[in-house]
C-alpha positions as CSV (number, residue, x, y, z in Angstrom):
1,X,97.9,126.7,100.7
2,X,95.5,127.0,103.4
3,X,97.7,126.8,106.4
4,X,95.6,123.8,107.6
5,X,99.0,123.0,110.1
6,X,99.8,126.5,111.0
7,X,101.5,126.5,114.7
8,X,101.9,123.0,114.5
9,X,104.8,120.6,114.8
10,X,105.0,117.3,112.5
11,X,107.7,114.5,112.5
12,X,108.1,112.9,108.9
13,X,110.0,109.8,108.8
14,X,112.4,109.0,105.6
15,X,112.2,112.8,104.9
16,X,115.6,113.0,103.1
17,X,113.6,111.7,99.8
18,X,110.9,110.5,97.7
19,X,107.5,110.4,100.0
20,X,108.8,111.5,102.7
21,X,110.8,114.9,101.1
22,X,107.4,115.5,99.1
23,X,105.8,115.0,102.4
24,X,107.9,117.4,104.3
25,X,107.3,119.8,101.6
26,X,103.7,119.5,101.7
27,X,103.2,119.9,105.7
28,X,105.9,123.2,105.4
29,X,103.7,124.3,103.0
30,X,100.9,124.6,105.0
31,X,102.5,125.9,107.8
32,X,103.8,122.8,109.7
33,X,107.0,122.7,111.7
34,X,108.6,119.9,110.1
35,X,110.8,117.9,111.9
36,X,112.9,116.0,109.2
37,X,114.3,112.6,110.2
38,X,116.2,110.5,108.3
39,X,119.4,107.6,108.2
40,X,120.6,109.9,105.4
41,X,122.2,113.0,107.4
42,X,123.6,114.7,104.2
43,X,119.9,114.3,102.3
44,X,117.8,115.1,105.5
45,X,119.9,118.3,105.9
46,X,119.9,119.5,102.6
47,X,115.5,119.2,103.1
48,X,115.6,121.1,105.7
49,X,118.3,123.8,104.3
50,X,115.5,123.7,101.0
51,X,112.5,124.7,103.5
52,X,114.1,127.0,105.9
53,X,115.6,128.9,102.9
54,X,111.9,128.8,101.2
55,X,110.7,131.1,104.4
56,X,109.4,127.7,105.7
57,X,110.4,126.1,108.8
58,X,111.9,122.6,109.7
59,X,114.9,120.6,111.2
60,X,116.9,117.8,110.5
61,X,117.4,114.7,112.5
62,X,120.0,112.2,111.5
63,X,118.3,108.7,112.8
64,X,118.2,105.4,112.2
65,X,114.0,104.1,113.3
66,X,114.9,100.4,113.7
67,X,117.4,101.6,116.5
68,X,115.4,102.0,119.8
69,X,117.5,104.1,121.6
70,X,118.2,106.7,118.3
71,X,114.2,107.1,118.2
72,X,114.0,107.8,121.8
73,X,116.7,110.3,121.6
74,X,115.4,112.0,118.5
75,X,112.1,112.5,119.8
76,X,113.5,113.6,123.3
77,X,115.4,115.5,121.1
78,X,113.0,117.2,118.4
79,X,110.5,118.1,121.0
80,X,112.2,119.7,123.0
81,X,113.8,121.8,120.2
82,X,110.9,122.6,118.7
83,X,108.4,123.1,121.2
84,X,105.7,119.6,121.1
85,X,104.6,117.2,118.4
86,X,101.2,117.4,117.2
87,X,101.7,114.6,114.3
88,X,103.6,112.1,113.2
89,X,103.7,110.5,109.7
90,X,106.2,107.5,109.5
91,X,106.7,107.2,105.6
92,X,110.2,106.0,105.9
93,X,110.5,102.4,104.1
94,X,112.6,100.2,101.7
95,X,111.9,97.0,99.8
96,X,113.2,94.6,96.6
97,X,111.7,92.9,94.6
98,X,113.0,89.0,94.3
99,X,112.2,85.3,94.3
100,X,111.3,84.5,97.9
101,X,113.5,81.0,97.3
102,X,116.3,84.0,96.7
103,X,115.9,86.4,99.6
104,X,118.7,86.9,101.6
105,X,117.6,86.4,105.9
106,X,119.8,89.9,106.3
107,X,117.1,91.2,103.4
108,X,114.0,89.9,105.5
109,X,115.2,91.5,108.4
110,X,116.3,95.1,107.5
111,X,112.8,95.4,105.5
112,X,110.9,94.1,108.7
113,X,112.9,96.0,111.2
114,X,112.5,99.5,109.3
115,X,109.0,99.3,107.1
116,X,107.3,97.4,110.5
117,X,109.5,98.0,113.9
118,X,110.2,101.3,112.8
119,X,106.9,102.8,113.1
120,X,106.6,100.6,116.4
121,X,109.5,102.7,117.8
122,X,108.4,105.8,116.3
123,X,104.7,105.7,117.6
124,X,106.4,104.7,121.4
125,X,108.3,107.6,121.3
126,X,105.4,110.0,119.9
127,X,102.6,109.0,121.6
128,X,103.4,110.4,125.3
129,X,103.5,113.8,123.4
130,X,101.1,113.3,120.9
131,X,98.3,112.5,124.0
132,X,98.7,116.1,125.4
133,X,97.1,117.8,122.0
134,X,95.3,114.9,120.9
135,X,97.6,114.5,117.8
136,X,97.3,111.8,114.9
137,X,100.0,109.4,113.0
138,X,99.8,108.4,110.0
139,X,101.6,105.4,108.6
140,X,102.3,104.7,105.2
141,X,102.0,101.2,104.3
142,X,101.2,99.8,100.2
143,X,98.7,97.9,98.4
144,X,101.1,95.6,99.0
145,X,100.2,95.2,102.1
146,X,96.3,94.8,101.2
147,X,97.1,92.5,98.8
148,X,99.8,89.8,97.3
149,X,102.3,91.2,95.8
150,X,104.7,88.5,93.6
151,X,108.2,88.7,94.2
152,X,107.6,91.1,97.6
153,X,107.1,88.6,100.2
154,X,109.5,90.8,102.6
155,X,107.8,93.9,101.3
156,X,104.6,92.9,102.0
157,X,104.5,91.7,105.0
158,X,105.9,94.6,106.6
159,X,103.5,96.8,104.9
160,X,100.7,93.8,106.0
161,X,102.1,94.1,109.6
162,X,101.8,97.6,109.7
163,X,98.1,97.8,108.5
164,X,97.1,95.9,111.2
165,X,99.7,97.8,113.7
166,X,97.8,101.2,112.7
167,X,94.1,99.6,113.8
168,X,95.7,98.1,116.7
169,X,96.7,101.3,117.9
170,X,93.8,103.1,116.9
171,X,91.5,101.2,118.5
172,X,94.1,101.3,121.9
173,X,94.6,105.1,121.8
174,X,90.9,106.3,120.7
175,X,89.8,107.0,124.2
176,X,93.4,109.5,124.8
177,X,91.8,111.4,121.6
178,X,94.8,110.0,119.5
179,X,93.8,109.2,115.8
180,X,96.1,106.8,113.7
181,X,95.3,106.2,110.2
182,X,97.3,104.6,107.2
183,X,97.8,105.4,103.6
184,X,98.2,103.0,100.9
185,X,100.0,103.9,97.6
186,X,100.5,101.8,95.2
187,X,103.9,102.5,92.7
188,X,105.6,105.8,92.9
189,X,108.3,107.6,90.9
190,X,111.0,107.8,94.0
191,X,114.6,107.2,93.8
192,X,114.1,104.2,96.3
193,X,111.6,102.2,93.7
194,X,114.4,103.0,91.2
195,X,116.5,100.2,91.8
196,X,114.0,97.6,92.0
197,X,114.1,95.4,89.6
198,X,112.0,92.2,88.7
199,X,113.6,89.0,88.3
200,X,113.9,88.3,84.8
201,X,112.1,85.2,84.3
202,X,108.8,86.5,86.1
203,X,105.6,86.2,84.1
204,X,103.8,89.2,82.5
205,X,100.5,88.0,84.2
206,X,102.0,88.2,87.6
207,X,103.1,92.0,86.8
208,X,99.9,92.8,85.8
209,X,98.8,93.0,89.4
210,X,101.2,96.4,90.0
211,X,99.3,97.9,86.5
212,X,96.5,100.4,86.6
213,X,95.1,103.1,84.1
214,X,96.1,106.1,86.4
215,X,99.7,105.0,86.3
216,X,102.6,105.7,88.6
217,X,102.3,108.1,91.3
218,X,104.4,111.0,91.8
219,X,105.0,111.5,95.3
220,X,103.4,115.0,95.4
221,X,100.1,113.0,94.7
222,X,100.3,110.9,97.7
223,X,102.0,113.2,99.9
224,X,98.5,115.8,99.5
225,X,96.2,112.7,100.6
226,X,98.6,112.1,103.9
227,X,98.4,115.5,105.0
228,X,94.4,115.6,104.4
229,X,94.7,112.5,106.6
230,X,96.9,114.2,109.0
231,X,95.0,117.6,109.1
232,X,91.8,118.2,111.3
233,X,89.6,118.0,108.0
234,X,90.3,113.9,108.8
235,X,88.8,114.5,112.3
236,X,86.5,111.6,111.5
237,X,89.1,108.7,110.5
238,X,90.5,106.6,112.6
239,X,91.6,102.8,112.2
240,X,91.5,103.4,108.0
241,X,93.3,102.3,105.5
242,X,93.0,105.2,102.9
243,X,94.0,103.4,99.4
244,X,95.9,106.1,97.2
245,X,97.1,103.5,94.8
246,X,95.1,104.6,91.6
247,X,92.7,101.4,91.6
248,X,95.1,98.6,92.0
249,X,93.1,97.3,95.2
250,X,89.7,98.3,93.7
């Protein structure tokens, strides 16, 4: 790897799998200090074990990012520990897939409160340290939230809310020298799109809209293009929505 994050510290969100493990991976790679943070304490630690044991070098933070006061603490926390934060990528997210006559209100608000106030709490937290170096964030939102989705009305509004939370905030934080960009995949083999299931009745048109030619992602794929994004080869982006869904928004 080219050691494009060498000396650098990076916070990943939802690190203790899928995008956010192949993210963490990624940054360490390239030379990042990755601070892993996660609601999953036993799979955030065992990422970090993985890296440090691989000569890399990260830590684990066992954090909950719809709470307000966990985030502050973790980022008190992790900067402190490890020195600054230079970026932060919020990739932690869940979602279902279901009739919207069917969704539970408890459903609707766990999806809002960690795909949408999450990075809200996140990006409080970061920015007072991310202004001293003139760091970046990069969200990751969905096609989902550049487009309707059937049967992901929670889903994608989240993901539509936090499209327009990233160009709100870039546009805010441009003159501090702060970039803030988003990524859009479209599906990916993780183990949270694993248990989502269609309802059974829903018509094979309707699916069609999740189909492309390229197929599903594997996080490795998506996890390159957010630490290009994150890297100083993006100096240039700020306020975009970098689709990384193999066409489906084309």
């Amino acid at each position: 790897m080219s050691g494009r994050f060498d000396g650098r510290v990076v916070a990943v969100t939802g690190a203790a799998a899928g995008l956010g493990r192949a993210t963490a991976r990624r940054l360490a790679d390239e030379g990042a200090v990755v601070a892993c943070i996660d609601i999953d304490l036993e799979g955030v630690e065992g990422v970090a074990k993985e890296l440090n044991q691989g000569g890399r070098r990260a830590r684990a933070y066992h954090c909950d990012v719809s709470d307000p006061t966990a985030v502050q603490e973790t980022f008190a926390a992790l900067t402190t520990d490890l020195g600054g934060l230079h970026a932060l990528c919020n990739v932690a997210g869940i979602g279902m897939f279901s009739h919207t006559t069917e969704v539970r209100y408890e459903d609707w608000s766990r999806i809002i409160a960690v795909n949408l106030t999450g990075p809200f709490l996140t990006c409080q937290a970061a920015i007072p340290h991310l202004v001293r170096v003139k760091g970046n964030i990069v969200n990751v939102a969905s096609d989902g939230g550049t487009k309707g989705l059937p049967f992901a009305a929670p889903y994608s509004a989240s993901k539509g809310g936090l499209v327009m939370l990233t160009k709100s905030l870039a546009v805010e934080l441009m003159p501090m020298g702060i970039r803030v960009n988003a990524v859009s995949p479209g599906g990916m083999q993780t183990e949270m799109t694993a248990g989502w299931r269609f309802p059974p009745d829903a018509p094979s048109e309707l699916l069609a809209r999740f189909i492309t030619p390229f197929g599903v992602a594997a996080p490795e794929d998506v996890a390159s293009v957010i630490a290009f994004v994150a890297s100083d080869e993006a100096c240039r982006l700020t306020g975009a929505v970098i689709a990384a869904d193999g066409g489906t928004t084309a």
